[in-house]
Every structure is written in structure tokens, then in C-alpha cells.
C-alpha positions as CSV (number, residue, x, y, z in Angstrom):
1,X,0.0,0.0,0.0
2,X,1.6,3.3,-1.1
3,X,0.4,7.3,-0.3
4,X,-1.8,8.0,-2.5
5,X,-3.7,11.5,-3.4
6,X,-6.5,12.6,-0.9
7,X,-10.2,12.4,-1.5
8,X,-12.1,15.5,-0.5
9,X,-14.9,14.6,2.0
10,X,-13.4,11.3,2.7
11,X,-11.6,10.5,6.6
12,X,-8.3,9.6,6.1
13,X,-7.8,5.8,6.2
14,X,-6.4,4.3,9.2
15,X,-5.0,1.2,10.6
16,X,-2.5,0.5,12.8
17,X,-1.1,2.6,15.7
18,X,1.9,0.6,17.5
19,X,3.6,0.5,20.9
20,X,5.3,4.0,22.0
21,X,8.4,3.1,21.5
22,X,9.0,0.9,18.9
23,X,8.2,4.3,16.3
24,X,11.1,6.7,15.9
25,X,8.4,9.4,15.5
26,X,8.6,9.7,11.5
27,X,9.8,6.4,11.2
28,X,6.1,4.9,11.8
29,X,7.3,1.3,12.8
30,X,3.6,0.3,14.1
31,X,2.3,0.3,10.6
32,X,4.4,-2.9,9.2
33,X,2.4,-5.0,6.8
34,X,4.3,-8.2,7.5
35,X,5.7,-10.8,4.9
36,X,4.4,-13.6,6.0
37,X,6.0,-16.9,5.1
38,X,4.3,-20.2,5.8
39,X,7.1,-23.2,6.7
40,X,7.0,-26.7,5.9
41,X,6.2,-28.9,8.6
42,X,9.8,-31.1,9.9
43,X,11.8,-28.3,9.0
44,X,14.1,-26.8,11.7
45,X,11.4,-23.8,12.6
46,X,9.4,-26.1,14.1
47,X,12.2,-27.3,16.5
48,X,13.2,-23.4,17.4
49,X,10.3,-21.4,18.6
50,X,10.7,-17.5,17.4
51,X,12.7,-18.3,14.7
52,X,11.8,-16.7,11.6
53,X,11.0,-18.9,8.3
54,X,11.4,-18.8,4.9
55,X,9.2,-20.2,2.2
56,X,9.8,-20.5,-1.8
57,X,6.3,-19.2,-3.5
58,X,5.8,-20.1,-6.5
59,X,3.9,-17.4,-8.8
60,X,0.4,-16.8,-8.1
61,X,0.7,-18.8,-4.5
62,X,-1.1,-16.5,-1.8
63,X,1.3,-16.5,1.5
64,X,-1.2,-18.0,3.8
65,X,-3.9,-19.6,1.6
66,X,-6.5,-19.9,4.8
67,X,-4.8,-16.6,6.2
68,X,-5.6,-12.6,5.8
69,X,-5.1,-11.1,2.8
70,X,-2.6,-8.5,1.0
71,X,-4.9,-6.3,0.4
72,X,-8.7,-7.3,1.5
73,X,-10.6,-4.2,0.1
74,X,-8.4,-4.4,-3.1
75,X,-9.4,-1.7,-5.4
76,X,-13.0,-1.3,-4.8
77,X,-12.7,1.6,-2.8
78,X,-11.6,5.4,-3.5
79,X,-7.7,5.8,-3.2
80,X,-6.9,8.3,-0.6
81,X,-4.3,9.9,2.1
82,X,-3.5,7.3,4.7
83,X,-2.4,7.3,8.5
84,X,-0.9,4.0,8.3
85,X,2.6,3.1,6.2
86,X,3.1,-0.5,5.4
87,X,6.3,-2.2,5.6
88,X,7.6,-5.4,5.5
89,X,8.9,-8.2,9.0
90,X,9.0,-11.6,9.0
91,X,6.8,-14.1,10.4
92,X,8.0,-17.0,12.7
93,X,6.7,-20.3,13.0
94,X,4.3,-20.1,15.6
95,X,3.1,-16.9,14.0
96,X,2.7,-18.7,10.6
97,X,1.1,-21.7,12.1
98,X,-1.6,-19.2,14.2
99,X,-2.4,-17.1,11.0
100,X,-3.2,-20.5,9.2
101,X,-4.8,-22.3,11.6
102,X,-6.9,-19.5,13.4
103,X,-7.4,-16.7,11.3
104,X,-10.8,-19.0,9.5
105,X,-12.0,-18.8,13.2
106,X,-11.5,-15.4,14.4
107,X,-10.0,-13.8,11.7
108,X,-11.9,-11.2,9.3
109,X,-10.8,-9.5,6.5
110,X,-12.0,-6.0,6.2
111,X,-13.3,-6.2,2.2
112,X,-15.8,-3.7,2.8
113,X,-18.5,-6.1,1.0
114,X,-21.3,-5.6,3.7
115,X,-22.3,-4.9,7.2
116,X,-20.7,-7.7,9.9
117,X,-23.0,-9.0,12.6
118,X,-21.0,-8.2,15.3
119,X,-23.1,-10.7,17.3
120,X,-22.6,-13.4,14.9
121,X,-19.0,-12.7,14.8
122,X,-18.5,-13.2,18.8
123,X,-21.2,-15.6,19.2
124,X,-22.7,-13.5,21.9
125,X,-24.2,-10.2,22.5
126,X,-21.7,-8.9,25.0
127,X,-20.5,-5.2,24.2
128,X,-18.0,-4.8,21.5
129,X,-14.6,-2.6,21.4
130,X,-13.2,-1.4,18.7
131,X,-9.1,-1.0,19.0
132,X,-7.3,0.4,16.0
133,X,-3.7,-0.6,16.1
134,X,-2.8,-3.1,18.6
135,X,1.2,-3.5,17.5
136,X,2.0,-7.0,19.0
137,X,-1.0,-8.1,20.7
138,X,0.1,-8.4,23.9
139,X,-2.0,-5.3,25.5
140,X,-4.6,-6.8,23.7
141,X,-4.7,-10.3,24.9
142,X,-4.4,-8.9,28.3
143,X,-7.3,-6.6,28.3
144,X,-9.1,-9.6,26.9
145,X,-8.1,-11.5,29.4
146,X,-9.3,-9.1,32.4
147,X,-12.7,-8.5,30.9
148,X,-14.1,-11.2,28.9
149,X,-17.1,-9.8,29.4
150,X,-16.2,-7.1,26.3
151,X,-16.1,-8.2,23.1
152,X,-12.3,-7.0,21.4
153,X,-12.5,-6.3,17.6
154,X,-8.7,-5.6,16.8
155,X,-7.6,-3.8,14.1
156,X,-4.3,-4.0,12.2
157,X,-2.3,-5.1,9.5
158,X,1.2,-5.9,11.1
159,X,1.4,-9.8,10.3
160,X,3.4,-10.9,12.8
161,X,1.1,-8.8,15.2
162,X,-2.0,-10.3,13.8
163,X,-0.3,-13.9,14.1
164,X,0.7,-13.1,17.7
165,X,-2.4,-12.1,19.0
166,X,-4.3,-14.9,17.1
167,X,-1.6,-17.5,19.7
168,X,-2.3,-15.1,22.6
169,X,-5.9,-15.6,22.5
170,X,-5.6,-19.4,21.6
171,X,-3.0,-20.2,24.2
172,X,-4.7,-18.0,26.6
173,X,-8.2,-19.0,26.2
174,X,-9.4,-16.1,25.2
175,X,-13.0,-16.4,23.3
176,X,-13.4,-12.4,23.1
177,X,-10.9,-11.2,21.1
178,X,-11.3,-10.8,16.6
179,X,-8.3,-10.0,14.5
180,X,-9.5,-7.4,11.7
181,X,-6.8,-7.4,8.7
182,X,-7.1,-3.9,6.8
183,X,-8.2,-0.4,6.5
184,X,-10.0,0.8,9.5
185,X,-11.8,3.5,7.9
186,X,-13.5,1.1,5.6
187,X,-14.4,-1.6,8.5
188,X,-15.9,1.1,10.2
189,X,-17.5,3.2,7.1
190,X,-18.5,0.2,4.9
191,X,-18.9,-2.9,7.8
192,X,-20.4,-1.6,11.3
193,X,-23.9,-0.7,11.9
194,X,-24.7,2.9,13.6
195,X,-24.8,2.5,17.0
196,X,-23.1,-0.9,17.1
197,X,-19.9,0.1,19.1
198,X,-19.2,-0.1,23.2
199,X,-15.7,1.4,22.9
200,X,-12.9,3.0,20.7
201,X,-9.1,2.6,21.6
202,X,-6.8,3.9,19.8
203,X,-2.8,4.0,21.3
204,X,0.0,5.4,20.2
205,X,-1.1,6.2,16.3
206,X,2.1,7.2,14.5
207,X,2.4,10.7,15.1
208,X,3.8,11.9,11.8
209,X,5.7,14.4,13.3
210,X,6.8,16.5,10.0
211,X,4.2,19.4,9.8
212,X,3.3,18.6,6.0
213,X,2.6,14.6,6.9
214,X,0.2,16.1,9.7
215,X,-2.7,15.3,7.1
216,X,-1.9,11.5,7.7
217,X,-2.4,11.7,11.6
218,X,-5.9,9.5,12.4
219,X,-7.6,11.7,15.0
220,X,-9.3,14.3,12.9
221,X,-12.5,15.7,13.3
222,X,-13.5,13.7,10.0
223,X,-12.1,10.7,11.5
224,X,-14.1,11.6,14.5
225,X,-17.6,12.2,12.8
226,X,-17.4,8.8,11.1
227,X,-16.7,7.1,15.1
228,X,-18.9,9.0,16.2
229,X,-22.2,7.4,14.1
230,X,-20.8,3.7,15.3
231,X,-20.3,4.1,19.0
232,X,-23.2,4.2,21.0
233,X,-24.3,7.0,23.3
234,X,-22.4,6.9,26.4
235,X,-19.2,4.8,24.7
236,X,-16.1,5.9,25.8
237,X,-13.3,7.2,23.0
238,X,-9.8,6.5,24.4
239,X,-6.5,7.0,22.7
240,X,-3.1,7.2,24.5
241,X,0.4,8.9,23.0
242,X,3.5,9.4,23.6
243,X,4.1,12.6,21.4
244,X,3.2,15.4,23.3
245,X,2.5,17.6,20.0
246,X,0.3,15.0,19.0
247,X,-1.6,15.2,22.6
248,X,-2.4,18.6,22.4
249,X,-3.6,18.4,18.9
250,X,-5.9,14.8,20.1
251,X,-7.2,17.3,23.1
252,X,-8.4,20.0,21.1
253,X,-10.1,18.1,17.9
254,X,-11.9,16.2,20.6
255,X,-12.5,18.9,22.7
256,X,-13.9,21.2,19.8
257,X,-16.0,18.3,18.3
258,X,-19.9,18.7,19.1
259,X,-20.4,14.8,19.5
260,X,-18.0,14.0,22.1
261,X,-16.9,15.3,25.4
262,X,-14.4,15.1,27.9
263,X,-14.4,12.7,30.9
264,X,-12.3,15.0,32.9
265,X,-13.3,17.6,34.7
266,X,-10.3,20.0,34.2
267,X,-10.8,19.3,30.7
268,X,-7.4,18.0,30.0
269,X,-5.9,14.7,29.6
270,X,-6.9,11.6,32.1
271,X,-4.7,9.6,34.2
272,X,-3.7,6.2,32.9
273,X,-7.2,3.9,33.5
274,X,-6.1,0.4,35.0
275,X,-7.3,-1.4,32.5
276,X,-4.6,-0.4,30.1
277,X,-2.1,-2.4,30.6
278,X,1.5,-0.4,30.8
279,X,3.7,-2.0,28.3
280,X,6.8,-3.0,27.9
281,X,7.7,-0.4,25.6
282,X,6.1,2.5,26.8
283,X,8.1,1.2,30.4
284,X,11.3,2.1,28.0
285,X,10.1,5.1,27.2
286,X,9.1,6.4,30.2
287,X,12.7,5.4,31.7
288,X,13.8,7.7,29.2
289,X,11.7,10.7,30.3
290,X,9.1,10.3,27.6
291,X,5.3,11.8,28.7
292,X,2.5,9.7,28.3
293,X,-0.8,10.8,27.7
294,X,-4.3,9.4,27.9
295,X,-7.7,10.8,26.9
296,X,-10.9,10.1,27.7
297,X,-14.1,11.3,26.0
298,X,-17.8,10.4,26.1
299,X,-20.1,9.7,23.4
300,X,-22.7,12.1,24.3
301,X,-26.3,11.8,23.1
302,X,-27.7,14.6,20.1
């Protein structure tokens, strides 16, 4: 997936925000579309957990025939500015093995094709989250973990991260959690119902830090406006970073925009909830002096 020219009228496309600090602020590691490479049972993978494999496609072969695809949405849908910027990583064995042997089961491709039945999808009716970038998984898996009373649609399209958090939630018996492979904008444009989302989390978007890539940043009041006709009255917006500049600009789109408003009193940013787990990288970058900041806004009723 490459820049592309923006579309007037139309949210910028988004994806895949990562961990703190694994992006070198302009170098937007978080958005990695992986290159995912299945390996052959008996080879020496499967005796070295974590090591990454290599597989010899031949032309036409899809990299995980049961897995996510490339591109899911293809070219049926306007070409636009995006927030995310794919690159390539490797996929290990374990990875490989999750993507093909769970993504048929809680996997979903984000095609934009029709509207998902959120309740068919979970195979419950319990209150559904939307996160928009999960890097890894592992903040994921234990949110899951601590509420599996909430449904967790995760969206990204890191392939290692989507293989990892597929073998979190397998190896961790975690029936609430839905790997979404693609373009966020479309999943939540083309695929969700008005009024069919709990919860939005977004943490640590790639901050595009160069003034003239500030187009590309997700939380715009566009962005907004299209949330805002999915979540639910009362549903709680969340989004964490790491860049301060990017903080003050999430605070005052939110702030300014008529459907939501701000959980804090003060009006400023919100202490870190408990329920988000503190990771391992944003522990690294707080050892290095790095400010974190949370904010939480309400849904509010029109």
C-alpha cells in the first residue's frame, strides 16, 4: 500500500497505531504489513520457537492460503491519504502456524463487501470494542483477558502482530478477542452498523511528526464524525500517545468536536485507566523521560 492523493470529504484511512516506543516518531514502525511466510512442517522452525521462516512461492501462490489477505478491500474503494505506512517483517513459526490455523475462526478480512454481525461474529451479544492498532497483541490479549465480558475487535495489519495475537488468545483461552486485517476506515464506514460500538481505543497512532505529513495523523474531526455514528451514546473514546505535540492536537479536535466530550473535569488529559495495561515499551520510554498521555471522551447523546 503506497500514499496515495486525498479524496475530499473522505476520513483519512487508518490502521494501525503501534507501541510507544517501537516508532522513531517519523519512522512509523507500528504500521508494518508483514511478509508472512508459511514453513513446511519437519523443518528446523518447528524445533526453534521464534525463529523466523522462509518459504519458496511459486507465482500466483497467496502466503497463507486460509490466512488474511494483502490487500482485502483491493481496489473497490476510493484511493486516498493514509495514516498507516506498510512495511515489511517476518513471520516466525508459531506466527505462521496461528495465522493458518486460526485466522478461518477469528480472523476477518475488512473487504468492505457488507455490514458484519457483530453478534454473529463473537457468538454472543456482549458489548464490543473497537481498537485500532494493537502492534504485537500483547495489550490486547491482556485486556481480553481481564474483561471477557467485552467483546475486542482488533484492528491492524502488522502480520506478525495479527499472528501473535491470534496465539495469545488461543494459548490463553481467550474467546473475546477478533483479529480485523485492513483499513479501518473502511471496517468502520463500509462494515459496522450505527450505534453498534461499546468502545474505541486507539494508542500510540504514529504521530507523523513532520508538519506537512500532519494530514496523515488518524484523529481528525473527519475521522471523528465517522466514530462517532458507530459508538453508541455513552461509549467511551480512548487514545493514549507518547508525542506530546500529537496530545495537544488529540485534546483540542476532541474537545472542539460537538459529539463527544471530555471525561475529565479540568478538561485535560486523564490519568492512565487500570485497565490499560502499561507496556513493555512505553516502560522504556518512560525510563527515558518520555510523557505519556491518555484521553478520555464520552459519546454524548444529540
Amino acid at each position: 500500500m503506497s500514499d496515495s492523493p486525498n479524496t475530499p470529504d473522505a476520513p483519512q484511512s487508518a490502521a494501525t497505531p503501534g507501541e510507544p516506543a517501537e516508532h522513531a516518531h517519523g519512522e512509523p514502525a507500528e504500521h508494518v504489513h508483514g511478509e508472512p511466510v508459511p514453513h513446511t512442517p519437519g523443518d528446523a522452525a518447528d524445533h526453534a520457537p521464534g525463529v523466523s521462516v522462509r518459504h519458496t512461492r511459486s507465482k500466483g501462490e497467496p502466503r497463507f492460503p486460509d490466512g488474511p489477505k494483502p490487500d482485502p478491500a483491493g481496489s473497490h474503494f476510493e484511493r486516498r491519504i493514509r495514516s498507516f505506512q506498510p512495511r515489511r517483517s517476518r513471520v516466525t513459526a508459531g506466527q505462521a502456524d496461528a495465522l493458518q490455523r486460526l485466522w478461518p475462526k477469528w480472523g476477518l478480512d475488512i473487504d468492505g463487501r457488507g455490514v458484519i454481525d457483530l453478534e454473529e461474529l463473537f457468538g454472543n451479544a456482549h458489548p464490543v470494542v473497537l481498537e485500532i492498532g494493537f502492534g504485537m497483541g500483547e495489550a490486547t490479549a491482556q485486556m481480553a483477558a481481564a474483561d471477557l465480558g467485552t467483546n475486542i475487535l482488533a484492528v491492524d495489519v502488522h502480520t506478525p502482530g495479527q499472528g501473535n495475537l491470534l496465539n495469545l488468545a488461543d494459548q490463553n483461552g481467550l474467546p473475546n478477542v477478533r483479529v480485523g486485517n485492513g483499513d479501518a476506515i473502511i471496517l468502520l464506514r463500509e462494515m459496522l452498523a450505527p450505534d453498534s460500538l461499546d468502545g474505541l481505543r486507539v494508542y500510540f497512532p504514529d504521530p507523523w511528526p513532520k508538519k506537512r505529513h500532519h494530514k496523515r495523523r488518524l484523529i481528525q474531526p473527519e475521522f471523528l464524525s465517522l466514530a462517532a455514528t458507530r459508538l453508541k451514546p455513552g461509549a467511551i473514546v480512548h487514545c493514549a500517545t507518547d508525542w506530546e505535540p500529537y496530545a495537544e492536537q488529540m485534546l483540542e479536535v476532541l474537545t472542539a468536536h460537538p459529539d463527544f466530550e471530555n471525561t475529565q473535569a479540568d478538561g485535560g488529559f486523564a490519568p492512565r485507566p487500570d485497565y490499560r495495561p502499561l507496556t513493555r515499551f512505553e516502560g522504556q520510554g518512560l525510563d527515558k523521560g518520555h510523557v505519556v498521555n491518555d484521553l478520555l471522551f464520552r459519546r454524548v447523546q444529540r
